[in-house]
DOZA-705265 format. One record per residue (C-alpha): residue number from 1; residue in one letter; chain; x, y, z. Coordinates in Angstrom, 1 decimal, padded with zeros to 4 digits, m for minus. Example, Ala and Ser with C-alpha at 12.3 -4.5 7.8 and 13.67 -1.06 7.14 Angstrom:
REM DOZA-705265
pos / code / unit / x / y / z
1 / a / A / 012.3 / m004.5 / 007.8
2 / s / A / 013.7 / m001.1 / 007.1
END
This chain:
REM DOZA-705265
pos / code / unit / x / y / z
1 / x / A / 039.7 / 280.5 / 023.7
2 / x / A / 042.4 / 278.8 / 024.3
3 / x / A / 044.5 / 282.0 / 025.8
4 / x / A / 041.7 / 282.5 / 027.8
5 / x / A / 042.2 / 278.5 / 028.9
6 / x / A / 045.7 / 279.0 / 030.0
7 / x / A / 045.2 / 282.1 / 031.6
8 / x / A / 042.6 / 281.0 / 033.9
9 / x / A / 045.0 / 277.7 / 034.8
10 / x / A / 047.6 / 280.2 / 035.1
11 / x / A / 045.5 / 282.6 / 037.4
12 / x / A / 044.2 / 279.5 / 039.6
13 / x / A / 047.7 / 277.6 / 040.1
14 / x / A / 048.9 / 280.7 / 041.5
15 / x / A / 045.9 / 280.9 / 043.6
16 / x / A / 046.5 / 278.0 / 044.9
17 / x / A / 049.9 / 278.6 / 045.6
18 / x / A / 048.5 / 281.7 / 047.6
19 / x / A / 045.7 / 280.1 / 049.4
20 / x / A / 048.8 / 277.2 / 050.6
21 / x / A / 051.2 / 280.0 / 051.5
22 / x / A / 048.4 / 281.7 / 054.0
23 / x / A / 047.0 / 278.0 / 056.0
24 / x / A / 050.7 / 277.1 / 056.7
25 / x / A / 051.7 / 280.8 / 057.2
26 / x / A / 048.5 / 280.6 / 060.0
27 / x / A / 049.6 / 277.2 / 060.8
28 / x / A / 054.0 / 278.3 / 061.4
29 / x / A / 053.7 / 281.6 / 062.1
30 / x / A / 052.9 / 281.1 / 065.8
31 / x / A / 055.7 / 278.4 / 066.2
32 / x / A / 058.4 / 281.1 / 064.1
33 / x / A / 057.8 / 283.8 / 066.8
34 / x / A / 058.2 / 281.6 / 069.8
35 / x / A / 061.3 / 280.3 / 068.3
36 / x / A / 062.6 / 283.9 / 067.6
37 / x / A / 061.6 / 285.0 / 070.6
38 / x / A / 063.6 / 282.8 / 072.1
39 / x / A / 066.7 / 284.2 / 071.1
40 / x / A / 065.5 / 287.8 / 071.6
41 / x / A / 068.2 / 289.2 / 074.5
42 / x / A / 065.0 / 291.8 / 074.9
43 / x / A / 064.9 / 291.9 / 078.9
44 / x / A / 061.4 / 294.3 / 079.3
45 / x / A / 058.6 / 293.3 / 079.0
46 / x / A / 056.0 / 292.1 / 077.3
47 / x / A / 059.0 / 290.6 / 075.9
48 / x / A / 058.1 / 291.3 / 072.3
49 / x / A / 060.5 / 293.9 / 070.9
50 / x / A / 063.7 / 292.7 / 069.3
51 / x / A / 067.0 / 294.0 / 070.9
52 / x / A / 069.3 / 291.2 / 069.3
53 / x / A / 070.1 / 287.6 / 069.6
54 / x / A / 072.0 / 285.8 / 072.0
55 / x / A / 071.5 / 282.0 / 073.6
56 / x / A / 071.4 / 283.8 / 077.5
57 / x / A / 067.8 / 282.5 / 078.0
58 / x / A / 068.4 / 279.2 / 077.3
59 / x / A / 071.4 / 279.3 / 079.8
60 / x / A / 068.7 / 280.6 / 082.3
61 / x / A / 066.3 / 278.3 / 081.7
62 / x / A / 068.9 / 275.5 / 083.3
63 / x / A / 068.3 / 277.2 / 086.4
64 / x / A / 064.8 / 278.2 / 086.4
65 / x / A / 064.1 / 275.0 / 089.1
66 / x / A / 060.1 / 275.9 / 089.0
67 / x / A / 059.9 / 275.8 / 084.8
68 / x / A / 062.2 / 272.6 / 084.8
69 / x / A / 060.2 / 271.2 / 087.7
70 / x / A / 056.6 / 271.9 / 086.0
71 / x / A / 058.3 / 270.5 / 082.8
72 / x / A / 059.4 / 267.2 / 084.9
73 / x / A / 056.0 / 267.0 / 086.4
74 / x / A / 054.4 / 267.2 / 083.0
75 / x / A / 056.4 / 263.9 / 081.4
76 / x / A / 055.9 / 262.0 / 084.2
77 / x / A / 052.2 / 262.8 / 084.0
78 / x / A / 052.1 / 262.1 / 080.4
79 / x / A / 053.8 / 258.9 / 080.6
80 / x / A / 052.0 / 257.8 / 083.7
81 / x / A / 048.7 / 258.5 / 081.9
82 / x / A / 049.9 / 257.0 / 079.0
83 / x / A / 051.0 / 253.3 / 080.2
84 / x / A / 047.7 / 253.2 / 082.3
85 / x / A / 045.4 / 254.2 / 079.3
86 / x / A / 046.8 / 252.0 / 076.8
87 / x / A / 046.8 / 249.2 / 079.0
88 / x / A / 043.4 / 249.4 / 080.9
89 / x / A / 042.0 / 250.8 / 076.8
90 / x / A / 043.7 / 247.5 / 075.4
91 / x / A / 042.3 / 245.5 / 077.7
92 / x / A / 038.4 / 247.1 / 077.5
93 / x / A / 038.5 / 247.1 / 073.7
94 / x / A / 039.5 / 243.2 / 073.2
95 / x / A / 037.1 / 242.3 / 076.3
96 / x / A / 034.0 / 244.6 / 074.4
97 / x / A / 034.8 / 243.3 / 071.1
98 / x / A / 034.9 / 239.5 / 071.9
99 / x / A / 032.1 / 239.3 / 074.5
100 / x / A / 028.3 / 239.8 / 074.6
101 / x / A / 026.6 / 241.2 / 077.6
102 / x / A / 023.7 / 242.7 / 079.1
103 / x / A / 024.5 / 246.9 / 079.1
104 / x / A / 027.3 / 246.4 / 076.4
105 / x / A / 025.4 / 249.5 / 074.0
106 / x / A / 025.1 / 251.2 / 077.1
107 / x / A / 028.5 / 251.3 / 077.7
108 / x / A / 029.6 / 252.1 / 074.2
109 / x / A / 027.5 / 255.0 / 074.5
110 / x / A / 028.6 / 256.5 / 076.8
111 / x / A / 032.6 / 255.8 / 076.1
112 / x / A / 031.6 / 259.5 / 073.6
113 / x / A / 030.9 / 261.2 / 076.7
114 / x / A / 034.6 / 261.9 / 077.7
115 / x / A / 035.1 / 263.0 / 074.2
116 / x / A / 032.3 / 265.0 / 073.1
117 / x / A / 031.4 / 267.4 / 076.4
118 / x / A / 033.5 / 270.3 / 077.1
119 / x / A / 036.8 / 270.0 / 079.1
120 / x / A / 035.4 / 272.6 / 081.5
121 / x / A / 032.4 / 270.6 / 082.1
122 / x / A / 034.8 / 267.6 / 082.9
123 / x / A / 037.2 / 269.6 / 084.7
124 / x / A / 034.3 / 270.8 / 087.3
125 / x / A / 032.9 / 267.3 / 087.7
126 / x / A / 036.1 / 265.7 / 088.3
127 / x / A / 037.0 / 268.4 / 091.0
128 / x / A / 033.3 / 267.8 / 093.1
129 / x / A / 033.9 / 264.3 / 092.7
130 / x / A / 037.5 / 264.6 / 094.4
131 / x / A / 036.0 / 266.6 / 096.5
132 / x / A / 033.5 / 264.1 / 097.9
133 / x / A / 035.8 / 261.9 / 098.2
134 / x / A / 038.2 / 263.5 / 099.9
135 / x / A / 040.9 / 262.5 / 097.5
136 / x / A / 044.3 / 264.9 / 097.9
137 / x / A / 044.8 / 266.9 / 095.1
138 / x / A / 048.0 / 266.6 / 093.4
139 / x / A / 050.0 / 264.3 / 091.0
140 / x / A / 047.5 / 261.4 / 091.6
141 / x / A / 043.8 / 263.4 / 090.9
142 / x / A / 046.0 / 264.6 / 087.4
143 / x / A / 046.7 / 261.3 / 086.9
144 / x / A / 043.4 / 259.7 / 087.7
145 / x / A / 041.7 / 262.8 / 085.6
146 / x / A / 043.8 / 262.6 / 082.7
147 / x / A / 043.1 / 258.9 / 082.5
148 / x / A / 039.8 / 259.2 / 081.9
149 / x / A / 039.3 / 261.7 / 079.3
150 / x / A / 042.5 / 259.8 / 077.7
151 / x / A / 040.9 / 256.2 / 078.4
152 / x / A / 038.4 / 256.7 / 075.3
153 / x / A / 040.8 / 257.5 / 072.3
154 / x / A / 042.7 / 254.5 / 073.1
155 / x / A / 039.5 / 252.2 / 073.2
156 / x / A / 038.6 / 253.9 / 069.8
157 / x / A / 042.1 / 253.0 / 068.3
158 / x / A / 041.9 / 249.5 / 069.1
159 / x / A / 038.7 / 248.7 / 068.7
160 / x / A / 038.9 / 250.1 / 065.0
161 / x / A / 041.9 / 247.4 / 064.5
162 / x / A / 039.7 / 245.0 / 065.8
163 / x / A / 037.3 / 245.3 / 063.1
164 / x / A / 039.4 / 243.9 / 060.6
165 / x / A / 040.6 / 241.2 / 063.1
166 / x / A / 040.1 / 237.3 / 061.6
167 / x / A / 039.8 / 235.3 / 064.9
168 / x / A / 041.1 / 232.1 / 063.0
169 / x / A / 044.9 / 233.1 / 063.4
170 / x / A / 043.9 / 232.2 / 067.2
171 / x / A / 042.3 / 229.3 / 067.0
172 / x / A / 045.2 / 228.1 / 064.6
173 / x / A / 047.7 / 229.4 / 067.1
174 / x / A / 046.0 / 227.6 / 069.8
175 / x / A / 045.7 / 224.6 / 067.6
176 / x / A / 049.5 / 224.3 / 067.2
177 / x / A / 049.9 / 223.8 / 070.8
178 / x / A / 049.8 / 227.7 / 072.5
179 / x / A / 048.1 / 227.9 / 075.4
180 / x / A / 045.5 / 231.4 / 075.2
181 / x / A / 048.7 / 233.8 / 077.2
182 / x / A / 051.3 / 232.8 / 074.4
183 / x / A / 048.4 / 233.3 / 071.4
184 / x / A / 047.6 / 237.1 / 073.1
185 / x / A / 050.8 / 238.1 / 073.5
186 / x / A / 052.5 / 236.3 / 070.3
187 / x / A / 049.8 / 236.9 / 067.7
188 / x / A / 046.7 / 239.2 / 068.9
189 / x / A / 049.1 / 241.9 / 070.2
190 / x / A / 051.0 / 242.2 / 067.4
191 / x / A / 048.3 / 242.5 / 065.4
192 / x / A / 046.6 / 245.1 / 067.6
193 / x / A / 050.2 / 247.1 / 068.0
194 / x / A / 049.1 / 250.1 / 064.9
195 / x / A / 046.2 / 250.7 / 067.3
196 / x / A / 047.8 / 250.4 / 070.6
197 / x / A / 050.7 / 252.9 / 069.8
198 / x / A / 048.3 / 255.1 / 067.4
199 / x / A / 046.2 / 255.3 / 071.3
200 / x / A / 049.3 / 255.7 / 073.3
201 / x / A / 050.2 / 258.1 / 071.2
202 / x / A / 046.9 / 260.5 / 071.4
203 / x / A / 047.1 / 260.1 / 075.0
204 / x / A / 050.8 / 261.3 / 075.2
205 / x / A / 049.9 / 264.4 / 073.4
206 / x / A / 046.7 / 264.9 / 075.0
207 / x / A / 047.4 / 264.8 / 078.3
208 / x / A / 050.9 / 266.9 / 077.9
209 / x / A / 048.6 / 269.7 / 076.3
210 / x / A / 045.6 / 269.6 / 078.6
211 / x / A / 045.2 / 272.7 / 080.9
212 / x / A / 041.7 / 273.0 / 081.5
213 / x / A / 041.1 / 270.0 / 083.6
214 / x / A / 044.6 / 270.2 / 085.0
215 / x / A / 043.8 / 273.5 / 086.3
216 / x / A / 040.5 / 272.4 / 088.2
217 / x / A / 042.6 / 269.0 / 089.7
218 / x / A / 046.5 / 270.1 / 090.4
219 / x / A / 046.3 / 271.4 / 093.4
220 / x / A / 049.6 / 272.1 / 094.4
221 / x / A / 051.1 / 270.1 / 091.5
222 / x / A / 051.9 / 272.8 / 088.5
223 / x / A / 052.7 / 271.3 / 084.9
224 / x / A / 054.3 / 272.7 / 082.0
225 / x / A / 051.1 / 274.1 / 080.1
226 / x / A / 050.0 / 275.7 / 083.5
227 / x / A / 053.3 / 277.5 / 083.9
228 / x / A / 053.1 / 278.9 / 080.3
229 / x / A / 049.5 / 279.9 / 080.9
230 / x / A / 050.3 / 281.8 / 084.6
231 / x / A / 053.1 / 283.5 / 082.7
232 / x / A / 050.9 / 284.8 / 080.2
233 / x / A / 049.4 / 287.7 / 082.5
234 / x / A / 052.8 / 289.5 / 082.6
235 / x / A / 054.3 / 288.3 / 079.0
236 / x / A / 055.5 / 284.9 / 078.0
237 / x / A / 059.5 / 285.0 / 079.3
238 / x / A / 062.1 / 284.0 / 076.6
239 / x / A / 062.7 / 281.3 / 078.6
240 / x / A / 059.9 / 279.4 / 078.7
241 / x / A / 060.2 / 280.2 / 074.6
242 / x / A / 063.5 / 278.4 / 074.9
243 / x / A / 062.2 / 275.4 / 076.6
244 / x / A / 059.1 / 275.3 / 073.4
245 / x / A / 061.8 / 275.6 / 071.0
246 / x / A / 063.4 / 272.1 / 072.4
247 / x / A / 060.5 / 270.7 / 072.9
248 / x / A / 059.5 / 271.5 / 069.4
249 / x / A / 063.4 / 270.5 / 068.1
250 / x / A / 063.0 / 267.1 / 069.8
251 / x / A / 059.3 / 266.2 / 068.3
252 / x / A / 060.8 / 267.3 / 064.9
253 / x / A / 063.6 / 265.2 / 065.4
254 / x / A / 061.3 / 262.2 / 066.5
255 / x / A / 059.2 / 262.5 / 063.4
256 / x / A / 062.4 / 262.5 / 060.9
257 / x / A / 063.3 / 259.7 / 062.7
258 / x / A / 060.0 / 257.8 / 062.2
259 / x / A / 059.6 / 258.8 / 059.2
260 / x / A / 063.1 / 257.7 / 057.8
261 / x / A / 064.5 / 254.4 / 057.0
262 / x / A / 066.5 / 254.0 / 060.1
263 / x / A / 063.7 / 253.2 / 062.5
264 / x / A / 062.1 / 250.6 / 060.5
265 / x / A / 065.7 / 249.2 / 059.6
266 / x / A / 066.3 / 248.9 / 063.7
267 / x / A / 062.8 / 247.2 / 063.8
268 / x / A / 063.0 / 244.5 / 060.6
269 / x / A / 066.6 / 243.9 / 062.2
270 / x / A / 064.9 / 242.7 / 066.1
271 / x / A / 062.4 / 241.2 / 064.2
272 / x / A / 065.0 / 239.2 / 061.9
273 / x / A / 067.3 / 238.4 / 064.4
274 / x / A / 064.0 / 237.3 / 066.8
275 / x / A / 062.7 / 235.1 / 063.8
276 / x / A / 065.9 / 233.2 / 063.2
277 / x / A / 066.3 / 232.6 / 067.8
278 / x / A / 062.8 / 231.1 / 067.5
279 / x / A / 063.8 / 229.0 / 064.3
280 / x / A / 067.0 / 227.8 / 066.3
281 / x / A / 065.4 / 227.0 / 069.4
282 / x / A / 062.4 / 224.7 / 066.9
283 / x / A / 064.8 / 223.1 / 065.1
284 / x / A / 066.6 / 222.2 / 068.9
285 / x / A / 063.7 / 220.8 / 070.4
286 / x / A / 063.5 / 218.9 / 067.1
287 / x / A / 066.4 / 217.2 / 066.7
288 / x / A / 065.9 / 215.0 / 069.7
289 / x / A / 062.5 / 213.9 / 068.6
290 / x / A / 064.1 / 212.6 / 065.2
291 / x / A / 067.1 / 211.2 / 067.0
292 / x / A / 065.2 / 209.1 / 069.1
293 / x / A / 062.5 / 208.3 / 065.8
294 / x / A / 066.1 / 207.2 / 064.1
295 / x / A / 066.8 / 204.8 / 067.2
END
């Protein structure tokens, strides 16, 4: 029996290790092609067969002017989208959670519908509706379209920091002598910041991914995921691998970073070196209350 014991723990932790190796084989495999590929000095296409390794395609990609140009468009669309989500989604979640009106369920109801229908179905309506308006297609419809399908997950991020929000740190603020401006931005922001970023950053990735709407709003405008998916119909070109393999180099470098102790050893440094400026500038307005108290 207890053979039997050990060898079905010894047959199920190496199944386990199996079953682990295959999801993040799935999961890297992808992302370990388009990295080799994009040293493959393979000049035929579909680009797939391997004829050595050299760095020539990432010379190239310096000047491919359209890839670099769809790539430029595509951060400036992300962060565009990203500053005007998290603000206007900051601003709706705070205003939902602390007010009661008429139409309020309404509204949360149909904050899902952004989420939940298919991008297709959102691409199409966005396009009649520019349409009807006569509104130019371009960087500003992207903008305006990303926006709203982004708009959501930052409203959801906040709103679910709210929840655990005590509303007596702002009375006390306010008690001590802050006016409502200095309690937002000196206590009920920084209290809200995990949600904020954690919504700036879904909208950052999201809209640098999206395609499907993109492709029904651009007009003229191309972004990076639309260049990789014209380039498709004749074979991904090792350059555009290059350009995915420092893309994907400087979001692995941005997580070690985030993830090690240097970030938060920046951050508790500003926040020490902000903490002992404010205790200075109390103890200055201070003293001249106790001098004249001592006269």
């Amino acid at each position: 029996m207890a053979m039997r014991r050990q060898l079905r723990e010894k047959l199920s932790r190496r199944g386990g290790i199996v079953y682990c190796a295959i999801i993040y084989g799935i999961l890297f495999l992808p992302i370990a092609v388009i990295v080799a590929n994009s040293f493959n000095a393979t000049d035929t296409k579909p680009y797939m067969t391997w004829k050595g390794f050299t760095f020539a395609w990432y010379s190239k990609l310096f000047s491919d002017r359209a890839l670099l140009a769809s790539f430029g468009n595509t951060m400036v669309l992300a962060i565009a989208t990203t500053v005007i989500a998290t603000v206007m989604g900051t601003i709706v979640a705070v205003g939902m959670y602390r007010y009661r009106f008429r139409g309020k369920g309404i509204i949360d109801a149909l904050l899902y519908i952004p989420v939940v229908i298919p991008e297709i179905v959102m691409g199409i309506s966005l396009l009649v509706l520019f349409t009807s308006i006569q509104l130019p297609q371009g960087m500003a419809s992207l903008v305006i379209a990303h926006v709203t399908f982004c708009l959501p997950f930052v409203i959801f991020n906040v709103r679910a920091r709210l929840d655990g929000y005590d509303q007596s740190l702002e009375e006390a603020s306010m008690d001590l002598g802050a006016n409502k401006l200095e309690t937002f931005f000196r206590v009920t922001l920084p209290m809200l910041a995990p949600g904020i970023a954690g919504g700036a950053l879904l909208s950052f990735t999201l809209s640098i991914d999206d395609v499907v709407v993109s492709f029904f709003v651009n007009g003229q405008t191309m972004t990076y995921p639309l260049k990789v998916w014209q380039s498709i119909k004749s074979g991904v070109a090792p350059d555009v691998n290059a350009l995915s393999t420092l893309i994907l180099a400087g979001t692995v470098l941005l997580v070690v970073l985030t993830q090690s102790k240097l970030v938060p050893g920046i951050a508790a440094k500003l926040r020490n070196r902000r903490a002992h400026v404010l205790r200075a500038r109390v103890s200055a307005e201070e003293s001249p209350v106790h001098q004249k108290e001592e006269l």
